[in-house]
Backbone as CSV, one residue per row, in Angstrom:
resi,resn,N_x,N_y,N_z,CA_x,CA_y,CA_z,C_x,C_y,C_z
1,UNK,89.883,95.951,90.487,89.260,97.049,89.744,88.908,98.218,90.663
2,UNK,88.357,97.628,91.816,87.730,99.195,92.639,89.037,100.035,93.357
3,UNK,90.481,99.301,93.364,91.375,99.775,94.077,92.003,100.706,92.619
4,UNK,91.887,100.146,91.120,92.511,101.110,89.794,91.316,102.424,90.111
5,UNK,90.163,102.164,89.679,89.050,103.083,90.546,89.879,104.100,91.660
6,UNK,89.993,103.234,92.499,90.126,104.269,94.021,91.401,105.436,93.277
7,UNK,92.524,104.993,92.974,93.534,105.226,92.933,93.679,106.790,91.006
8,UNK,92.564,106.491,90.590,92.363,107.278,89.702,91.643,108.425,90.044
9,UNK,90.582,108.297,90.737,89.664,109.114,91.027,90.147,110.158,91.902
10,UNK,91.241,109.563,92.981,92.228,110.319,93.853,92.787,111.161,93.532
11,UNK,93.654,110.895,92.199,94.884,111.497,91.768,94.281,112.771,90.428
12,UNK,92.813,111.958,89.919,92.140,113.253,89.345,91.554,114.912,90.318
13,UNK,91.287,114.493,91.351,90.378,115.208,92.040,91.162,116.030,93.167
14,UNK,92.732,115.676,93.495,93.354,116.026,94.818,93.949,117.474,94.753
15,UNK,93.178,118.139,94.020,94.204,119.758,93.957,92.610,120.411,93.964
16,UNK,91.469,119.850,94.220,90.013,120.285,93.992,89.524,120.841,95.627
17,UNK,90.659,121.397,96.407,89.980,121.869,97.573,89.947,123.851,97.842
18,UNK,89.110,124.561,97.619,89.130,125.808,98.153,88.541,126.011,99.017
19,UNK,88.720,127.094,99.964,88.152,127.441,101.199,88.230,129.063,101.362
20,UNK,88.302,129.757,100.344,88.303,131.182,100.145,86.560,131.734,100.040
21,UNK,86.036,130.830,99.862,84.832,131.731,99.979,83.863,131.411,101.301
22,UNK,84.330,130.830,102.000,83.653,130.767,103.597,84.297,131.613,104.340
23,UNK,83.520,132.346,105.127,83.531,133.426,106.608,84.554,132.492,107.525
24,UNK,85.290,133.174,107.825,86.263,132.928,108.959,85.669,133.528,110.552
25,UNK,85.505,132.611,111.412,84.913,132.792,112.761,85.509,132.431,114.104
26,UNK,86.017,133.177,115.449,86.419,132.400,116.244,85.681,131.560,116.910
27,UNK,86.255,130.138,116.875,85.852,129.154,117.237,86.055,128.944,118.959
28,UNK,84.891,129.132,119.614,85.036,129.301,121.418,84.180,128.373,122.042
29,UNK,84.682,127.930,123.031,84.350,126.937,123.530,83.024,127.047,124.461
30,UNK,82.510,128.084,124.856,80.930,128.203,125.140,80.081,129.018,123.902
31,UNK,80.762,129.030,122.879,79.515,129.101,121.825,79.301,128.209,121.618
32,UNK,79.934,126.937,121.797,79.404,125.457,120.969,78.383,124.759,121.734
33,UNK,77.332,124.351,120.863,76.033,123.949,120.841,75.549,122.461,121.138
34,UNK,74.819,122.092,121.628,73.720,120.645,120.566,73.051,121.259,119.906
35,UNK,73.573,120.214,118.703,73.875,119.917,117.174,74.434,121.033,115.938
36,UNK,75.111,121.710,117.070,76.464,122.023,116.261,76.964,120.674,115.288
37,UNK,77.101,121.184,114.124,78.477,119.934,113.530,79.248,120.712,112.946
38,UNK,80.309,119.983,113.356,81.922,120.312,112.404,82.094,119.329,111.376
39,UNK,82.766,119.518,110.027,83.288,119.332,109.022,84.723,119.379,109.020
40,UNK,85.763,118.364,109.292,86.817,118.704,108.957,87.758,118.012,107.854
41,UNK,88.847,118.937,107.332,89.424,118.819,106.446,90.816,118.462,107.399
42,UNK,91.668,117.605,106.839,92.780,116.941,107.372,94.446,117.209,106.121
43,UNK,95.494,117.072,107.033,96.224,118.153,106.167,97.724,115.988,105.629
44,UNK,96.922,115.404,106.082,97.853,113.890,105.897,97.376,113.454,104.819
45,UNK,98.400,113.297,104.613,98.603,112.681,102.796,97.649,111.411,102.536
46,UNK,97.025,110.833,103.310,96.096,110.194,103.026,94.725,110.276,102.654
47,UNK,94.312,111.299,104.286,93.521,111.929,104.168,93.223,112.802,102.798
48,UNK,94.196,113.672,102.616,93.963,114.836,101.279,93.561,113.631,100.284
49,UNK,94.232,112.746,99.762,93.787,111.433,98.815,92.441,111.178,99.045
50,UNK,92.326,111.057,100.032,90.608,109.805,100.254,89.835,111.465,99.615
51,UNK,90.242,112.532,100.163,89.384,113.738,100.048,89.237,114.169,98.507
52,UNK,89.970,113.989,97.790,90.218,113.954,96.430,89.450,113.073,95.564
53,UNK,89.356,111.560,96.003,88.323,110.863,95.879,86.825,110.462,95.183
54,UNK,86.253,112.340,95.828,85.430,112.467,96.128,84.740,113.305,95.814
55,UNK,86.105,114.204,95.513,86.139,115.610,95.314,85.636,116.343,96.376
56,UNK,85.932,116.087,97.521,85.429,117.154,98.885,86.332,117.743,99.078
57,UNK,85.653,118.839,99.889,86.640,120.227,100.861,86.896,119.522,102.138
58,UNK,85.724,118.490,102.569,85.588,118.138,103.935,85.483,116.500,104.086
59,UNK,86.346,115.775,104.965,86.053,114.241,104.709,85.956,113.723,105.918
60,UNK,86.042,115.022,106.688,84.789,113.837,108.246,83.650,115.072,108.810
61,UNK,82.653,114.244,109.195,82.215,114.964,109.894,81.780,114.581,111.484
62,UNK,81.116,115.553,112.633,80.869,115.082,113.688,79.598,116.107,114.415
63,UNK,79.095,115.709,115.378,77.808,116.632,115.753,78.226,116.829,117.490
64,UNK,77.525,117.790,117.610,78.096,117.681,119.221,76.699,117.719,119.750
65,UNK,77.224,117.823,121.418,76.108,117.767,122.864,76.687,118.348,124.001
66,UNK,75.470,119.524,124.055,76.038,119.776,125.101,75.794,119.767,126.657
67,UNK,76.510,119.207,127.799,75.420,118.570,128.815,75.816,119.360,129.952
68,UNK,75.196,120.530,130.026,75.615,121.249,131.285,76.688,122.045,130.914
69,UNK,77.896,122.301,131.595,78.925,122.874,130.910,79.857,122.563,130.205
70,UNK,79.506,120.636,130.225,80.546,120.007,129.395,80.191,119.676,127.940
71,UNK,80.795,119.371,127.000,80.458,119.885,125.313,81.653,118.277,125.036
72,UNK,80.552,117.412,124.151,80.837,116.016,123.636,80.521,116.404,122.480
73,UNK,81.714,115.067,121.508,81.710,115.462,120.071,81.257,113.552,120.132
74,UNK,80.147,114.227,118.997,79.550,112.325,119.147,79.883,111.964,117.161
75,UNK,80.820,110.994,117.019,81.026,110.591,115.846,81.295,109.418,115.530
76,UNK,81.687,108.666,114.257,82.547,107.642,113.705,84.022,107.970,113.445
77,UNK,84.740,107.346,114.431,86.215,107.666,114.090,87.463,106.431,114.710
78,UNK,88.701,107.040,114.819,89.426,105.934,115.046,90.778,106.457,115.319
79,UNK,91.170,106.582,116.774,92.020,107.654,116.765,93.003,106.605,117.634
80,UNK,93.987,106.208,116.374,95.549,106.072,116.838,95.105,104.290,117.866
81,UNK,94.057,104.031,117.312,93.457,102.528,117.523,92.923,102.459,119.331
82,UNK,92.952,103.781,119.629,92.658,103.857,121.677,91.008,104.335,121.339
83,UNK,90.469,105.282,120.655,89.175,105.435,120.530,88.696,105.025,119.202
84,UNK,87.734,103.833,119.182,87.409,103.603,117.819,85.710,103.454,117.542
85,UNK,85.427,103.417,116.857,83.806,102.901,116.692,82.750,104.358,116.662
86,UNK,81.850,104.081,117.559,80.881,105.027,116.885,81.363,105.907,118.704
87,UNK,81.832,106.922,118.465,82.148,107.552,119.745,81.578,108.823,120.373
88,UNK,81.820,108.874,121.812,81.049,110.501,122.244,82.328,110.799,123.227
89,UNK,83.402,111.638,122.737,84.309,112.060,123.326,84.393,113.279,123.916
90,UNK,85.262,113.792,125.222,84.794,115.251,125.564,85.202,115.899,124.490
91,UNK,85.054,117.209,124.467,85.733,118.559,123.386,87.192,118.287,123.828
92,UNK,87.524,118.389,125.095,88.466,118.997,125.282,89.693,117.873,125.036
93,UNK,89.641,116.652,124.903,90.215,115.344,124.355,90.091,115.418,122.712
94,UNK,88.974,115.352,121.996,88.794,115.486,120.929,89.230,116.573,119.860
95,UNK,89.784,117.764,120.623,90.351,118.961,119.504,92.078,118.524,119.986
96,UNK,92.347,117.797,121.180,93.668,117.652,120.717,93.734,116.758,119.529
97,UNK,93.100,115.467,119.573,92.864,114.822,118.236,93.133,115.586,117.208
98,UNK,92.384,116.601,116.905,92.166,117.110,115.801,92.887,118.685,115.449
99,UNK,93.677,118.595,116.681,94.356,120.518,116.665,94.743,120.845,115.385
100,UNK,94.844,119.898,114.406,95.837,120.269,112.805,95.094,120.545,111.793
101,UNK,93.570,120.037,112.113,92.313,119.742,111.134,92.208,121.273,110.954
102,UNK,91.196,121.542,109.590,90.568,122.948,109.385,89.545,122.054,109.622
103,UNK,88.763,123.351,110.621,86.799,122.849,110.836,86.221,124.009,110.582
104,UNK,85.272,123.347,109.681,83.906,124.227,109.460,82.736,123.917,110.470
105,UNK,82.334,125.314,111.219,81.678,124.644,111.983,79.940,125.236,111.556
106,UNK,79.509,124.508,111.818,77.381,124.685,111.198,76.874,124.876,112.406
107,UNK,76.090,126.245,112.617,75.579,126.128,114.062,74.232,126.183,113.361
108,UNK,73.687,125.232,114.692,72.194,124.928,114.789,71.236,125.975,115.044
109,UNK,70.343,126.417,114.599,69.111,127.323,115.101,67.784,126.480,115.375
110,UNK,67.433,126.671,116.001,65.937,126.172,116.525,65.392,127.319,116.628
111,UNK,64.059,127.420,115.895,62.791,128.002,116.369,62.968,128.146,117.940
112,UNK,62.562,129.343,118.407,61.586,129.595,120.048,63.039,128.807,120.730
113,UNK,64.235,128.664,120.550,65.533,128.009,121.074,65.080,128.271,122.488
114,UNK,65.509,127.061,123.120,66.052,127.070,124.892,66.907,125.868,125.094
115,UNK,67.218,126.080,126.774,67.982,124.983,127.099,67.061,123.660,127.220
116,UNK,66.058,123.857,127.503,65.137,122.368,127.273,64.972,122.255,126.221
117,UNK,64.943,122.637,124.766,65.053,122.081,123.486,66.414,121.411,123.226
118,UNK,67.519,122.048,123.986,68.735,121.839,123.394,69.139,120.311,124.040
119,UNK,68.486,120.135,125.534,68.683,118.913,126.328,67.617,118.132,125.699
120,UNK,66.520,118.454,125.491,65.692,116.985,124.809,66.605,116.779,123.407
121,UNK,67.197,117.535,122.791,68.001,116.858,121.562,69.483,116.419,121.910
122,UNK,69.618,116.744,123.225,70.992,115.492,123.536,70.603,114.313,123.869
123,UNK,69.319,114.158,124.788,68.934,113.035,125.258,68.659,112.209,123.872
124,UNK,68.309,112.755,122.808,67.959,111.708,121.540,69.248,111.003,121.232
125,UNK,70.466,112.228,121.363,71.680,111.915,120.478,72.003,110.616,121.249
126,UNK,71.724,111.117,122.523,72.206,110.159,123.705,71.568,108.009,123.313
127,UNK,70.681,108.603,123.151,69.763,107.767,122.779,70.172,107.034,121.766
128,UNK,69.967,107.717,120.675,70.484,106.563,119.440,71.872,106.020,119.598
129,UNK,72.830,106.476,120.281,74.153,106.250,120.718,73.973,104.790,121.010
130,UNK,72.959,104.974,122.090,72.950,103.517,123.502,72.290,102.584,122.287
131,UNK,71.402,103.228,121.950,70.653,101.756,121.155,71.457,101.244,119.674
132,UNK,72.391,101.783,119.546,73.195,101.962,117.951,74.891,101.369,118.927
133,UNK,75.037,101.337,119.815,76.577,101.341,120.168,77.310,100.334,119.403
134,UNK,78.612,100.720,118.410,79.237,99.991,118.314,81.036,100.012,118.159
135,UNK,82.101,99.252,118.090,83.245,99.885,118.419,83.776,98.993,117.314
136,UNK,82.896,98.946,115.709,84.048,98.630,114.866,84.279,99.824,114.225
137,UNK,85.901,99.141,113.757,86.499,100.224,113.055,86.292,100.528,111.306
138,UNK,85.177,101.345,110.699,84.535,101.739,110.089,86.187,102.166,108.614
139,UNK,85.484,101.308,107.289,86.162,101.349,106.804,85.907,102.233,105.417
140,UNK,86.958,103.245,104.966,87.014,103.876,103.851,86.311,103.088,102.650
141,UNK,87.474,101.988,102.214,87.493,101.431,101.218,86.244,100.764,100.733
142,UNK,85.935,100.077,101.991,84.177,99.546,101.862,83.261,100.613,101.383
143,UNK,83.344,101.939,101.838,82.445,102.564,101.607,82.051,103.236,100.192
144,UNK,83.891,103.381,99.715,84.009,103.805,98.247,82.991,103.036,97.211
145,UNK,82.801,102.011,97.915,81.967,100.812,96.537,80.709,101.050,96.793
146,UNK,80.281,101.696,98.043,78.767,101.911,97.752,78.997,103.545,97.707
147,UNK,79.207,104.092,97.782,79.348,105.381,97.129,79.594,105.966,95.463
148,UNK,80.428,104.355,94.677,80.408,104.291,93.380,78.994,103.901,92.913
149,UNK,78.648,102.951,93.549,77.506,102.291,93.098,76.232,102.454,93.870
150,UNK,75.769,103.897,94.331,74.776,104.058,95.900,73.343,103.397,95.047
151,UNK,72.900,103.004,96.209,71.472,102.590,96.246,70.765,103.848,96.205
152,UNK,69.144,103.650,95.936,68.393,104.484,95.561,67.614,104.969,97.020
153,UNK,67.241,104.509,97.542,66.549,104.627,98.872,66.857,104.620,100.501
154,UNK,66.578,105.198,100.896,67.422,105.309,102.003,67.233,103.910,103.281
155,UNK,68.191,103.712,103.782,67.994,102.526,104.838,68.350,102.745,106.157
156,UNK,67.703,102.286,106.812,68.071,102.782,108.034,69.094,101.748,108.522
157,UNK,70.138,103.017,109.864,70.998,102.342,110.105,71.271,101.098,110.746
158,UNK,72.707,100.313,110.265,72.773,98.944,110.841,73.973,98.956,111.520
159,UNK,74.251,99.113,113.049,75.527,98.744,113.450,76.059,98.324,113.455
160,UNK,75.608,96.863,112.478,76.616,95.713,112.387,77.312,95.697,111.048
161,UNK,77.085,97.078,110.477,77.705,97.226,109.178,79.416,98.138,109.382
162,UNK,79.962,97.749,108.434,81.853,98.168,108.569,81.610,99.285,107.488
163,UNK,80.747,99.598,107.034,81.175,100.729,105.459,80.662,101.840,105.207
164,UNK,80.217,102.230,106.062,79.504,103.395,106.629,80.869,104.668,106.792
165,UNK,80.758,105.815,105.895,81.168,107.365,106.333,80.727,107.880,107.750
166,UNK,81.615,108.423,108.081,81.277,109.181,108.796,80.022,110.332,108.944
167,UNK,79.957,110.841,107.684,79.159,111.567,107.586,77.627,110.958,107.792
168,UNK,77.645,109.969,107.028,76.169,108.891,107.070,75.402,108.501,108.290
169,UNK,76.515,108.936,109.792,76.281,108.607,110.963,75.495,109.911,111.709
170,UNK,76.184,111.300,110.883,75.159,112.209,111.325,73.833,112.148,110.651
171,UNK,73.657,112.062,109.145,72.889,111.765,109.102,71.578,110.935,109.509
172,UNK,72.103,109.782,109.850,71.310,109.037,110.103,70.521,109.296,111.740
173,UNK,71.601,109.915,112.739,70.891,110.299,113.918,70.015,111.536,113.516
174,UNK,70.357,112.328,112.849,69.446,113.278,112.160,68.053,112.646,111.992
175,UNK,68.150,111.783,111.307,67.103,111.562,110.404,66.075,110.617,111.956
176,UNK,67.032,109.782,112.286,66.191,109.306,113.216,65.478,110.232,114.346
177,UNK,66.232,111.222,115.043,65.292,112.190,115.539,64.422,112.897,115.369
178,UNK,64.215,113.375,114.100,63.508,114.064,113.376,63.748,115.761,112.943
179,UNK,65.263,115.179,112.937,65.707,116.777,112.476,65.187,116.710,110.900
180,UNK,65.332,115.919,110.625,65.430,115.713,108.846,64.757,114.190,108.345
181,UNK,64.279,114.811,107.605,63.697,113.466,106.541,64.616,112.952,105.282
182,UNK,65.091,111.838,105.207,65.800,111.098,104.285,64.789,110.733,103.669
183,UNK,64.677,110.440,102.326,64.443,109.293,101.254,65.407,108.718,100.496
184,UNK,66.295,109.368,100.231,67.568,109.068,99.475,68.207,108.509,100.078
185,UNK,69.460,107.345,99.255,70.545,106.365,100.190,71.736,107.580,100.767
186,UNK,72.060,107.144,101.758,72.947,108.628,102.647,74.524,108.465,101.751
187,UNK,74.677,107.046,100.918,75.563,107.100,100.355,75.610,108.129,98.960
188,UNK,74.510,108.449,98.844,74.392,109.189,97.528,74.720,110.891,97.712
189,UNK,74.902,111.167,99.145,75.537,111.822,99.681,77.499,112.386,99.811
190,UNK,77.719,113.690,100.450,79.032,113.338,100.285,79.527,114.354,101.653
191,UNK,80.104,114.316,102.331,80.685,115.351,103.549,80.243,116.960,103.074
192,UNK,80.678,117.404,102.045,80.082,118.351,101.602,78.565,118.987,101.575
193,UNK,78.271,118.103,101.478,76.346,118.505,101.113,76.333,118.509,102.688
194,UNK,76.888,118.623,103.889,76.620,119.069,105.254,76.537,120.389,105.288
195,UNK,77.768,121.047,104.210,77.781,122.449,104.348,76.473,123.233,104.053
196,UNK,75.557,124.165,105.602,74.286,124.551,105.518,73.583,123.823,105.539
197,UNK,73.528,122.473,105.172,72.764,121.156,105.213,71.250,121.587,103.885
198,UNK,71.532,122.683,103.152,70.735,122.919,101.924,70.204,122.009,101.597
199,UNK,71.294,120.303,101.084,70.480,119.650,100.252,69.258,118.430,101.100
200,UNK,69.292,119.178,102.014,68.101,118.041,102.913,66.918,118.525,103.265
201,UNK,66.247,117.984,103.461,64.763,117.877,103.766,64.654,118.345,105.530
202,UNK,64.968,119.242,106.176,65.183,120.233,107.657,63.721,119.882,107.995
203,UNK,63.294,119.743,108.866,62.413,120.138,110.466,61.892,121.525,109.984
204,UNK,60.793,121.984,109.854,60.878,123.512,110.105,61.560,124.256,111.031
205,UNK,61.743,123.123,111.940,61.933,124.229,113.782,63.548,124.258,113.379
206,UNK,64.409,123.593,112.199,65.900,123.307,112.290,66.438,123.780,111.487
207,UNK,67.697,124.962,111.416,68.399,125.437,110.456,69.688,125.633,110.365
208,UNK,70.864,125.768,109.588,71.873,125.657,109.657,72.101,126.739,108.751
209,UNK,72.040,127.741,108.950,72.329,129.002,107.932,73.436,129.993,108.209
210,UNK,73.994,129.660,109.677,75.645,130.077,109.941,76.459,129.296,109.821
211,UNK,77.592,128.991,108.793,78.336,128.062,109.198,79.764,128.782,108.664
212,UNK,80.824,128.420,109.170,82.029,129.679,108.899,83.471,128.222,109.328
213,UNK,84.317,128.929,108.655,85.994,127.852,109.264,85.930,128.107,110.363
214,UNK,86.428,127.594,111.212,86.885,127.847,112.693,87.832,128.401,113.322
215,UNK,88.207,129.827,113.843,89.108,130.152,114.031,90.010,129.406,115.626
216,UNK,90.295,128.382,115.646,90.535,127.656,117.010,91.576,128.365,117.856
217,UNK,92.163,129.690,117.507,93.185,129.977,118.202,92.165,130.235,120.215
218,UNK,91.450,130.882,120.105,90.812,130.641,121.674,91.056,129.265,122.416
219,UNK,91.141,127.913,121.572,91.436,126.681,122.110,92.188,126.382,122.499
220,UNK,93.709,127.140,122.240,94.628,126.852,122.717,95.395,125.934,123.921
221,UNK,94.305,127.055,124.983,94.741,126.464,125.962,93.610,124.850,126.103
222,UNK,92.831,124.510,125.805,93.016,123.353,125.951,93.682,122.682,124.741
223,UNK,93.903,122.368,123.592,94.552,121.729,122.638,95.842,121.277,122.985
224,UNK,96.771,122.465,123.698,97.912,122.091,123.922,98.449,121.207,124.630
């Protein structure tokens, strides 16, 4: 039943993506932040399906860190079975991954911003990483069934769980640092509701009120 499910919901929803009304921005490699996140949209016939799903524009997401001059993308992913699990990859490894993706990228504002705000919120990311580490490979299909059927309340995360979105992983370091307050199950959520991060409960000191596609042509030279 949940695979007639999967397979309906797909084929209703897969022509449901626009991207005409977001700001187009070049995407450069020392504007990017801690807790920048990207949103990306994937152009493989699978991907567009799972994205259809769901009805999203966007079906992964990821947050970054930045440590000095080097810039880590910390996510749930699974790339070609060599990086899998809950990961913190450089930029410059991680956009070849992804050179084909459209990204929306959300930049972070902090109140009174500095580089010691921006390093005490890597050291957290850092943090929940070490105490959260895990390297299974995080499954779609599992997740569809609690996303049909989400719980009411929010839970905090379990690494020993397989059915977890991607997206649920920013959340949840979110929530554990104290960017944001959850009450709601993160499944009741969807990649989308990242865009501006509107539908959440923000930090006063935390805002996401720029967020634009990414123009990656500056990346070039590393992507290639």
């Amino acid at each position: 039943m949940l695979i007639i499910v999967y397979i309906w919901l797909g084929a209703r929803n897969i022509y449901n993506k626009e991207y005409s009304q977001f700001d187009i921005k070049s995407l450069n490699y020392d504007d990017i932040n801690t807790g920048d996140i990207f949103l990306l949209s994937y152009s493989a016939p699978e991907s567009v399906y799972n994205q259809g799903i769901t009805a999203m524009k966007f079906i992964h997401a990821a947050i970054c860190s930045r440590e000095g001059s080097n810039v880590y993308v910390i996510e749930f992913g699974n790339y070609f079975d060599k990086d899998v699990g809950f990961l913190k990859i450089p930029f410059s490894k991680w956009i070849k991954y992804n050179k084909s993706a459209l990204i929306m990228v959300n930049k972070l504002q902090i109140k009174n911003d500095s580089k010691e705000k921006r390093a005490d919120l890597s050291r957290k990311f850092n943090k929940f990483r070490n105490d959260n580490m895990t390297d299974n490979d995080f499954s779609f299909i599992d997740y569809i069934g609690r996303y049909l059927v989400p719980g009411t309340k929010y839970q905090h995360f379990d690494p020993n769980k397989t059915d977890y979105a991607c997206y649920e992983l920013v959340l949840n370091m979110m929530n554990d640092i104290g960017m944001l307050k959850l009450t709601s199950s993160t499944e009741s959520y969807v990649t989308d509701d990242l865009i501006g991060m509107k539908k959440f409960d923000m930090s006063p000191e935390y805002s996401y009120d720029e967020y634009f596609i990414g123009d990656t042509n500056s990346l070039k030279f590393i992507s290639d």
